[in-house]
C-alpha positions in Angstrom: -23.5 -26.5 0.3 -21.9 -23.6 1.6 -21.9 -21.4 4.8 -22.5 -18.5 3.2 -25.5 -15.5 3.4 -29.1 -16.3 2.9 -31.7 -13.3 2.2 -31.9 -12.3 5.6 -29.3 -14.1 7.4 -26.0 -16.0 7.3 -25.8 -19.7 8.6 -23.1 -21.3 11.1 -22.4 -24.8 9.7 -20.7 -27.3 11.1 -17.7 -28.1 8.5 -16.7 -31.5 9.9 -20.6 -32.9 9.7 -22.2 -30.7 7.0 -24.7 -29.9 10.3 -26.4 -26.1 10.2 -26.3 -25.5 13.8 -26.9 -21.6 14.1 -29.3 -18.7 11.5 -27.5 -15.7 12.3 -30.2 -12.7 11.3 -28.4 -9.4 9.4 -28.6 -6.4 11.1 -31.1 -3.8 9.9 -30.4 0.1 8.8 -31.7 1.0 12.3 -29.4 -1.5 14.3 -26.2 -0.1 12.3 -27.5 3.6 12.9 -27.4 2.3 16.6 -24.1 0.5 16.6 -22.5 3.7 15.2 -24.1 6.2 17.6 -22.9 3.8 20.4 -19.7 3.9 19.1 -19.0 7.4 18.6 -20.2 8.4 22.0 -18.0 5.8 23.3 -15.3 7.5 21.4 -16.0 10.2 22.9 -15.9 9.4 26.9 -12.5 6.2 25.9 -10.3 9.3 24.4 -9.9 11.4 27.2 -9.7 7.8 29.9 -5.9 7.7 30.5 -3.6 5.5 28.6 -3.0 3.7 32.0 -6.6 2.9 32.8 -6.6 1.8 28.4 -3.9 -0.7 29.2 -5.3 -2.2 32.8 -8.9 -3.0 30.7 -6.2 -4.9 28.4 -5.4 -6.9 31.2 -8.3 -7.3 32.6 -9.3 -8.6 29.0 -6.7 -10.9 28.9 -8.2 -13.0 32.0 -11.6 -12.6 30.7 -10.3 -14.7 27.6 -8.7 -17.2 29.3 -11.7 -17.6 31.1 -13.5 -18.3 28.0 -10.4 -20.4 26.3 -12.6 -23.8 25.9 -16.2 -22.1 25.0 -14.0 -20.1 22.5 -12.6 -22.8 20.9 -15.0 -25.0 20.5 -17.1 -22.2 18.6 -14.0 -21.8 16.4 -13.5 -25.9 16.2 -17.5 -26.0 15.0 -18.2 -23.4 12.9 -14.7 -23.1 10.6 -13.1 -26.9 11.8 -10.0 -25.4 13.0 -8.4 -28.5 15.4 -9.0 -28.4 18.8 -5.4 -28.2 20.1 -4.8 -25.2 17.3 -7.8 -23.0 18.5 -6.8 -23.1 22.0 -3.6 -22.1 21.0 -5.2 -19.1 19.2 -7.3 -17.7 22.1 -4.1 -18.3 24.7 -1.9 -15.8 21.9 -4.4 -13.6 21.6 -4.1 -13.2 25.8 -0.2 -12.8 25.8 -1.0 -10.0 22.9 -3.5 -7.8 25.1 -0.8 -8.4 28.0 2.4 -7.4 25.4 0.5 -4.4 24.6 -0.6 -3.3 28.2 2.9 -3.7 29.2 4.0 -1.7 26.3 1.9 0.2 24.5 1.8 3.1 27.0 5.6 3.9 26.2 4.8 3.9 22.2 2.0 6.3 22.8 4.3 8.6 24.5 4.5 12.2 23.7 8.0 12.4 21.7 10.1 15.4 22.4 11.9 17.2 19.3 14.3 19.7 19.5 13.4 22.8 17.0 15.2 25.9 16.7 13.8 28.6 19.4 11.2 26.3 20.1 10.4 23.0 21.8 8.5 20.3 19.7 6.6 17.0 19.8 4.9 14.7 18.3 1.5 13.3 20.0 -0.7 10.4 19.7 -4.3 10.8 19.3 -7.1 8.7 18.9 -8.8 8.9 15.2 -12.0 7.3 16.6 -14.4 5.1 15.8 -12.8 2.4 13.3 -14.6 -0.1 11.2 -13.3 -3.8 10.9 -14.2 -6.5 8.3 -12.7 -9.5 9.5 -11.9 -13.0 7.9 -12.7 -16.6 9.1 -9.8 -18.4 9.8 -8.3 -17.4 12.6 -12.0 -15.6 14.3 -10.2 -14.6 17.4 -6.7 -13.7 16.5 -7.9 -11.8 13.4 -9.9 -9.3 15.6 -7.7 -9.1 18.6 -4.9 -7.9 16.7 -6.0 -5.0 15.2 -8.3 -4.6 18.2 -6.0 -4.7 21.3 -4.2 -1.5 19.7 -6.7 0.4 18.1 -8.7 0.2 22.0 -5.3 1.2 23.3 -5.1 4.0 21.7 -8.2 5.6 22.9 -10.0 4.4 19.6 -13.6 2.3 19.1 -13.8 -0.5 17.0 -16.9 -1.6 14.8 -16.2 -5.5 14.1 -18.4 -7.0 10.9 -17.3 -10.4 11.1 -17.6 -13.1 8.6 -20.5 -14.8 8.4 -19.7 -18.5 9.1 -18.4 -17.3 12.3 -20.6 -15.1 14.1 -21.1 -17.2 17.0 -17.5 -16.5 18.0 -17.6 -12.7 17.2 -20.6 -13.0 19.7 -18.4 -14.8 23.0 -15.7 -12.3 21.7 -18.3 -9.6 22.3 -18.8 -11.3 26.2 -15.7 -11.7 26.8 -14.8 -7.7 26.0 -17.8 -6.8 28.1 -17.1 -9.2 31.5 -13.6 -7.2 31.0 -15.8 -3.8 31.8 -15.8 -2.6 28.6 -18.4 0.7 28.6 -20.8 0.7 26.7 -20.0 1.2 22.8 -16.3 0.4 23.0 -16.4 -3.1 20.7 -19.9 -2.9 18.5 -20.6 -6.1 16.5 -22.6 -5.2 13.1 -23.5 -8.6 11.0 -23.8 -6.3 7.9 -24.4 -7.3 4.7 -21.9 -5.9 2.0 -24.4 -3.1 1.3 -24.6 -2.4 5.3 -20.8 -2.3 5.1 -21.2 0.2 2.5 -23.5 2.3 4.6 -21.1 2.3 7.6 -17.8 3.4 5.4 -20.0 6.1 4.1 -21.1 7.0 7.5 -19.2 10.2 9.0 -18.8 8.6 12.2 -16.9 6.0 11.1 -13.2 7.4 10.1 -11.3 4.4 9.1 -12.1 1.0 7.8 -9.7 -2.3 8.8 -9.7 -5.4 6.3 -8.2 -9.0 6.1 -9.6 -10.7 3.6 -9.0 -11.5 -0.3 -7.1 -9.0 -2.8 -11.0 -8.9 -4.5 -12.3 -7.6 -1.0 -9.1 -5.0 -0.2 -9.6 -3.2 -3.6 -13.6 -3.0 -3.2 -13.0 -2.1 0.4 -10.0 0.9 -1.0 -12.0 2.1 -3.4 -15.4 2.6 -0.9 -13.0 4.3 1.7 -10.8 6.3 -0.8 -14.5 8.0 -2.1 -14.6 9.5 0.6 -11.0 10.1 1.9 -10.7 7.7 5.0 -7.8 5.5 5.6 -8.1 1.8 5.3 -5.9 -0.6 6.3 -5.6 -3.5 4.4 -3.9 -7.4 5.0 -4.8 -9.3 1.4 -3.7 -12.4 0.3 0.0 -13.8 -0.1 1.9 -16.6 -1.8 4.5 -16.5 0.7 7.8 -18.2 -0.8 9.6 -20.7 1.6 13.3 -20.9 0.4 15.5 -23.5 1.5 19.5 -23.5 0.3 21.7 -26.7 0.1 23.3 -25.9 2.8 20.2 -25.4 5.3 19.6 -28.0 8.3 17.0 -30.4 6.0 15.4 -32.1 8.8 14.3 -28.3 10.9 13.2 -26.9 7.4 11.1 -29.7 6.5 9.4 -29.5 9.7 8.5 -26.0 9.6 7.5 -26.6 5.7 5.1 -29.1 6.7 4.0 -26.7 9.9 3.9 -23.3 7.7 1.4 -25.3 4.7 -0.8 -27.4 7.2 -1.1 -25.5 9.8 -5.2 -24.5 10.2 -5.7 -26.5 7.1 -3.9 -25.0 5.2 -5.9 -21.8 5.8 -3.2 -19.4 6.2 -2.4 -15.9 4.7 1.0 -16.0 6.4 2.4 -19.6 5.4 4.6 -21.3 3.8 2.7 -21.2 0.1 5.5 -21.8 -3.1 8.5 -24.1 -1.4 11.4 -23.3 -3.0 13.8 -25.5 -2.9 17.5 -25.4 -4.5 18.5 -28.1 -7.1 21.1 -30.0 -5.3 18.6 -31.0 -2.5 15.7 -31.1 -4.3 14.7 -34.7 -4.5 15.8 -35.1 -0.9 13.9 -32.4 0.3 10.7 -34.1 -1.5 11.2 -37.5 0.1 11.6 -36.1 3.2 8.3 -33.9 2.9 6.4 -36.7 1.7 7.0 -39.0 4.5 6.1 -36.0 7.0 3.0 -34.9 5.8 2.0 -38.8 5.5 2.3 -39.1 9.3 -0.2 -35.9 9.7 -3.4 -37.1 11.3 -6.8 -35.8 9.4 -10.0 -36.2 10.8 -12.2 -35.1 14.0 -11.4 -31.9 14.6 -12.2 -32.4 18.2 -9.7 -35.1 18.7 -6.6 -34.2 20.3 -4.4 -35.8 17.5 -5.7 -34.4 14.8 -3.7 -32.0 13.4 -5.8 -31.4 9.6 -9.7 -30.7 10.1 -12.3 -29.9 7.7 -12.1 -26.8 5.0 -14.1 -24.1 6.4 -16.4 -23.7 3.3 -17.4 -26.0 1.0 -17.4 -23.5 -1.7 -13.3 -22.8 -1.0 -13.0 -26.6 -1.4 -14.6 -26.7 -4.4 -12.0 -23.6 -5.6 -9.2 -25.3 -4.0 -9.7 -28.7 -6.5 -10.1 -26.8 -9.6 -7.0 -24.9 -8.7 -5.2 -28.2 -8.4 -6.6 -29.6 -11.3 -5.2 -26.7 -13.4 -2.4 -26.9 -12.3 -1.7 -30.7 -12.5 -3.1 -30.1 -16.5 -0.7 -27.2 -16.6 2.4 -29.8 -16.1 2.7 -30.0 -12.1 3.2 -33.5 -10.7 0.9 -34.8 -8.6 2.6 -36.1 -6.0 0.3 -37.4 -3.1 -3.4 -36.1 -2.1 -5.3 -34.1 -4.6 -8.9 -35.3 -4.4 -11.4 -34.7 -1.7 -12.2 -37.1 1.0 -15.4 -39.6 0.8 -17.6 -39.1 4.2 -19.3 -36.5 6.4 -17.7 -33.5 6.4 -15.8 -30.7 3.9 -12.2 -32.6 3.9 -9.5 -32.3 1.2 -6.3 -35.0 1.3 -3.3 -33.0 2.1 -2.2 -32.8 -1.5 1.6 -32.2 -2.8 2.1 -30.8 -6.1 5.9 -30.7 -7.3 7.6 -29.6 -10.3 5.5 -26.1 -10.1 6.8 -23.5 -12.5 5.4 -19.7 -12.6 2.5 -19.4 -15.5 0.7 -22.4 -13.3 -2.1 -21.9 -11.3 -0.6 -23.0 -8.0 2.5 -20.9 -8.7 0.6 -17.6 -9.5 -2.1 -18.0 -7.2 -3.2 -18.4 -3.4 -3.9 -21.9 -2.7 -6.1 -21.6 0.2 -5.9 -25.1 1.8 -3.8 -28.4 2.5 -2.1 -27.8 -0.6 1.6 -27.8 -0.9 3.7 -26.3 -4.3 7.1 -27.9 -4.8 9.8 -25.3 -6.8 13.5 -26.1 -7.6 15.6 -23.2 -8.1 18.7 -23.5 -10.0 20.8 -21.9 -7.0 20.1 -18.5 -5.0 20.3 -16.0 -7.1 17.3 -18.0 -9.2 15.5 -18.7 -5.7 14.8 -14.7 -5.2 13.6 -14.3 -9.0 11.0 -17.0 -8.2 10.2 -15.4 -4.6 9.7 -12.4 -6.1 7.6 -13.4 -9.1 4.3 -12.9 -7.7 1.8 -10.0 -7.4 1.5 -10.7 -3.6 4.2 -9.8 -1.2 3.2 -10.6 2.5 6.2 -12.5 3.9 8.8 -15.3 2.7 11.4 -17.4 4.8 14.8 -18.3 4.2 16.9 -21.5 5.2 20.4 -21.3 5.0 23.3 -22.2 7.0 24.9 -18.7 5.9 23.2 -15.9 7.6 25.3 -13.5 5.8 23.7 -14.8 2.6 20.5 -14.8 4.2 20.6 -11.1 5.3 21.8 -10.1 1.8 18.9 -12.3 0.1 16.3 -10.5 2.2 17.0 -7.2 1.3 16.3 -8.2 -2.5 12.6 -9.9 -1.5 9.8 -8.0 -1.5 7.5 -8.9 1.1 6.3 -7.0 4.3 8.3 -9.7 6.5 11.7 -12.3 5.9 11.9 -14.7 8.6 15.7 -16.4 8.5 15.5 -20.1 9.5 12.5 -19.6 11.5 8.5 -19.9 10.9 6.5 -17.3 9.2 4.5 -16.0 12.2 2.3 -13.1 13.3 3.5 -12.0 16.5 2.7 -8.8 18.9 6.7 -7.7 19.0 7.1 -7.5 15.0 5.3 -5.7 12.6 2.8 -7.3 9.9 1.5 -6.2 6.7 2.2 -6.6 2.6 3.5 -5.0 -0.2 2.2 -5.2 -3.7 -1.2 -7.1 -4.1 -0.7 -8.3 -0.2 -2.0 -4.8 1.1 -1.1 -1.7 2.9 -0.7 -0.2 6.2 1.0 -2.2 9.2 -0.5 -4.3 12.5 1.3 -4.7 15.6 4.1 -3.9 17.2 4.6 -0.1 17.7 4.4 0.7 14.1 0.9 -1.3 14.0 -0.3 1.6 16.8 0.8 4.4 15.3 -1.0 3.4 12.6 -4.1 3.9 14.2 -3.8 7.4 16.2 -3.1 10.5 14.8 0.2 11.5 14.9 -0.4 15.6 15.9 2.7 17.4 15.9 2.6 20.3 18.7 5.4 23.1 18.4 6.1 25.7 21.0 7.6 28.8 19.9 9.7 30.4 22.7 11.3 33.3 20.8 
């Protein structure tokens, strides 16, 4: 059983019961010609509203999701299982971000000044217009609000298809931009099939197209947009390499281990994926991961103390045990976990696999859930060949009590971001996005909005 689309309509199912709660119908070709027409005469009219006005909507957005924190996360709690506690979390970050970027987006959309000779110069920001969005599951609200709070920002639209197991969230989303005054046209939802996303890449109004989602997805998404020459941004999937030196403080990088893999199930693209851990602490690093994950309460995703809910999709769970399996037939050790849980609901047992090598399955590969890969490196220098042995490239971590090694390792890993005895996080200050099989093209941060305008360069000739 899956929550996946039907012939005319996608299903919101209830993850922790198994209960279909919601039919969500597909929109026809007449409702997308509609959406778009909305969207580029919004486009029109949001362009030319002043970067000031922009950025006091963002505001005014922020309160309007606060407003909405519980109804919000209780959608996200039911339809994909994400705990309680977590989903308010999301909905409260995704209020400091459209308060981050009011306060400081106006200055990185700034006309630049550059001196020329005999001239003056400078570089402008423009709006590109209406921009398409195909957005993931797990995380419903942060997903859309980051890319969102910039591309409105910068005097853009944005198109949102959601995915389908969560369209009763894109929906309060929707309310929640609207109560903030958005006009009319300024945040379109479109539940498209893949053939209606299609249509709306094709579609001249649309001039850009915005995906997080699976490496599958980016390259059918880059090859639809490059036919006819728009720009796509895309976030794809990662095996994000934890690395933790003998010298590192053991207790603090076991915690954020056990935080970076569990988090939302496990259902991260960010995350702490391949733990790699070097030789001389390696068996105390695994006891000491063990007996933290044990103390990790699964269950209700409701409950306050739970901290592991259901998978979102059964299907994913299904993937998720034949990727263990593989691998555990491949020569990893199982070391706890690694079956699915009896009783209502789409649960896997957080699962520990150690002994993980590169040719197996849960080294080469995402493993989307509560699944955690143990790697022992024979020192550094080993630790960054592993790290870097994987056709993703999103972000890593480093844990060392040497930050001088730790600046020199990051400059050898190739990922989009290196966070130095810290968490991996997505966060409105710093810059996200992949290299390699991760993706291309950056959110956030002032990069992330330049991304999204066109950067027009204006020269004055005074001679």
């Amino acid at each position: 059983m899956t929550a996946t689309a039907t012939v005319n309509h996608s299903v919101s199912q209830n993850p922790a019961t198994g209960e279909v709660f919601a039919h969500h119908p597909f929109a026809t070709p007449a409702e997308i010609d509609l959406a778009l027409t909305r969207s580029a005469a919004a486009a029109a009219l949001w362009r030319q509203v002043p970067v000031e006005e922009r950025a006091a909507f963002l505001v005014r957005l922020a309160a309007s999701l606060r407003d909405r924190k519980e109804a919000l996360a209780a959608m996200m709690t039911q339809e994909m299982g994400k705990p309680i506690i977590q989903a308010r979390a999301e909905v409260e970050k995704c209020a400091f971000l459209c308060e981050w970027y009011a306060e400081n987006g106006p200055k990185f959309l700034a006309p630049q000044l550059v001196a020329v000779d005999k001239g003056q110069a400078r570089q402008e920001f423009r709006p590109l217009g209406p921009i398409l969005a195909v957005m993931p599951w797990n995380f419903p609200a942060w997903q859309v609000l980051r890319g969102a709070a910039g591309m409105l920002l910068a005097g853009n639209t944005y198109v949102l298809k959601h995915a389908p197991n969560v369209m009763g969230g894109a929906y309060l989303l929707r309310d929640a931009i609207v109560a903030a005054g958005a006009p009319e046209g300024l945040f379109e939802v479109v539940h498209a099939t893949p053939e209606g996303v299609s249509v709306m890449i094709e579609d001249p109004r649309i001039v850009a197209v915005a995906l997080t989602g699976s490496t599958r997805a980016g390259a059918a998404i880059a090859r639809q947009a490059g036919a006819v020459l728009k720009k796509s941004i895309l976030e794809l999937g990662g095996a994000d390499a934890f690395i933790v030196l003998s010298d590192a403080d053991l207790d603090a990088a076991v915690r954020s281990a056990v935080a970076g893999r569990f988090q939302n199930t496990g259902q991260v693209c960010l995350a702490a994926k391949r733990i790699i851990v070097e030789q001389p602490i390696a068996e105390a690093f695994e006891a000491l991961f063990v007996e933290a994950v044990k103390v990790l309460k699964v269950g209700d995703p409701l409950r306050e103390d739970t901290y592991i809910g259901p998978m979102a999709r059964y299907d994913l769970r299904d993937e998720l045990h034949r990727q263990v399996e593989l691998s555990v037939s491949e020569g990893a050790r199982l070391v706890m976990g690694g079956h699915r849980l009896e009783g209502t609901g789409n649960f896997y047992a957080p699962t520990i696999l150690a002994d993980v090598q590169p040719g197996m399955v849960a080294f080469d590969q995402e493993l989307f859930g509560p699944v955690a890969s143990l790697i022992v490196a024979r020192d550094a220098a080993h630790a960054i060949e592993l790290a870097n042995d994987s056709e993703f490239g999103l972000a890593g971590s480093i844990w060392t009590a040497d930050l001088d090694q730790a600046n020199r390792m990051a400059t050898q890993i190739e990922t989009g971001g290196v966070f130095i005895n810290g968490d991996v996080a997505s966060d409105p200050r710093l810059t996200v996005g992949g290299v390699k099989k991760s993706g291309f093209g950056r959110e956030l941060s002032s990069f992330g909005l330049h991304e999204v305008c066109n950067i027009q360069t204006v020269w004055i000739d005074r001679r």
